[in-house]
Rosetta silent file (secondary structure, phi, psi, omega in degrees, C-alpha in Angstrom):
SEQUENCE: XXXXXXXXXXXXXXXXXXXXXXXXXXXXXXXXXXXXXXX
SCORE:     score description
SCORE:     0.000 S_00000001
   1 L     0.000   43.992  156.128  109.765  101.296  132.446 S_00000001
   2 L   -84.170 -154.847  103.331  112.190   98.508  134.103 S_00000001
   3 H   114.326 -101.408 -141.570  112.224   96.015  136.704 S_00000001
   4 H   -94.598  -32.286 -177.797  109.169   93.568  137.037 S_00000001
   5 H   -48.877  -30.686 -176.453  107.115   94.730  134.362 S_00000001
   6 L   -75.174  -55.703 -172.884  109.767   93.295  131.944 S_00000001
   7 L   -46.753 -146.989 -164.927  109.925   89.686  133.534 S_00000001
   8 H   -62.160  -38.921 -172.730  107.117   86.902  133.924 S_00000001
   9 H   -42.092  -33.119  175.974  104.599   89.547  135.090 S_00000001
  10 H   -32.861  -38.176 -178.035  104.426   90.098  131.189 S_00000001
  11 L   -74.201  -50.896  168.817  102.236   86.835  130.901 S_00000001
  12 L   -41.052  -24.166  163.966  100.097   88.274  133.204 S_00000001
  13 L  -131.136   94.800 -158.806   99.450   91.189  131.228 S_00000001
  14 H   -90.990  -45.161  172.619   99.579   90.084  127.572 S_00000001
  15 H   -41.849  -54.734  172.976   97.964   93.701  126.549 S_00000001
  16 H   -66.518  -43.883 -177.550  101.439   95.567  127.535 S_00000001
  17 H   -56.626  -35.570 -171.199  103.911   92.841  126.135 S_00000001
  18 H   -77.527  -20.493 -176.025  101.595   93.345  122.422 S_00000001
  19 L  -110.204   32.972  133.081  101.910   97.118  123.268 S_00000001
  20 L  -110.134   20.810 -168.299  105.193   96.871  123.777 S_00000001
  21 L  -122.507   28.649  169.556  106.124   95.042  120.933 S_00000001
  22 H  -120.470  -32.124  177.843  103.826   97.629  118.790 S_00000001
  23 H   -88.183   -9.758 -176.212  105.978  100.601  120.035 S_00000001
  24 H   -62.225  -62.953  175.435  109.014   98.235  119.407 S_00000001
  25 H   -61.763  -34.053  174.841  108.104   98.054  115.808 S_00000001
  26 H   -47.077  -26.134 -165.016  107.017  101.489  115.509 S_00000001
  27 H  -101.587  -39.842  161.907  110.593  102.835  116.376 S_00000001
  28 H   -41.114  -11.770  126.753  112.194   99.941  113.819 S_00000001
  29 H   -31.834  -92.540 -164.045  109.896  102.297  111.278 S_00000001
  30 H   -44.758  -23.747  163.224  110.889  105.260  112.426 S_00000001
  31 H   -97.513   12.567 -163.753  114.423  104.065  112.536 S_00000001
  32 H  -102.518  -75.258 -143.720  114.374  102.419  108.967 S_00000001
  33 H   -62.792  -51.511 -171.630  112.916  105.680  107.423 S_00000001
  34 H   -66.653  -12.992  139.859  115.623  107.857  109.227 S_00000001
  35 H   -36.380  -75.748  171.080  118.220  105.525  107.850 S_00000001
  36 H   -60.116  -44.029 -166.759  117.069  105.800  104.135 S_00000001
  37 H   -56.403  -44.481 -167.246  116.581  109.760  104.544 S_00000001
  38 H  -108.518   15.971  166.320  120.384  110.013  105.435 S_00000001
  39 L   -90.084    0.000    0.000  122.062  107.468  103.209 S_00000001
C-alpha cells in the first residue's frame, strides 16, 4: 500500500486518507495497550 495512493491522490479520495488514519489510530491502541501489558 505505497506509491500514489499516499500522495495528492489522497484528496481525491478523502474516504481512504479517514480510513487510513482510523487504522493509524487503531494500531497506536493496540500499541499503547501492549506497552502497559509489558511494563
Amino acid at each position: 500500500m505505497a506509491g500514489p495512493q499516499m500522495g495528492g491522490s489522497a484528496e481525491d479520495h478523502p474516504s481512504r486518507k479517514r480510513h487510513a488514519a482510523e487504522k493509524q489510530k487503531k494500531e497506536t491502541i493496540i500499541y499503547t495497550k501492549c506497552y502497559e501489558f509489558e511494563s
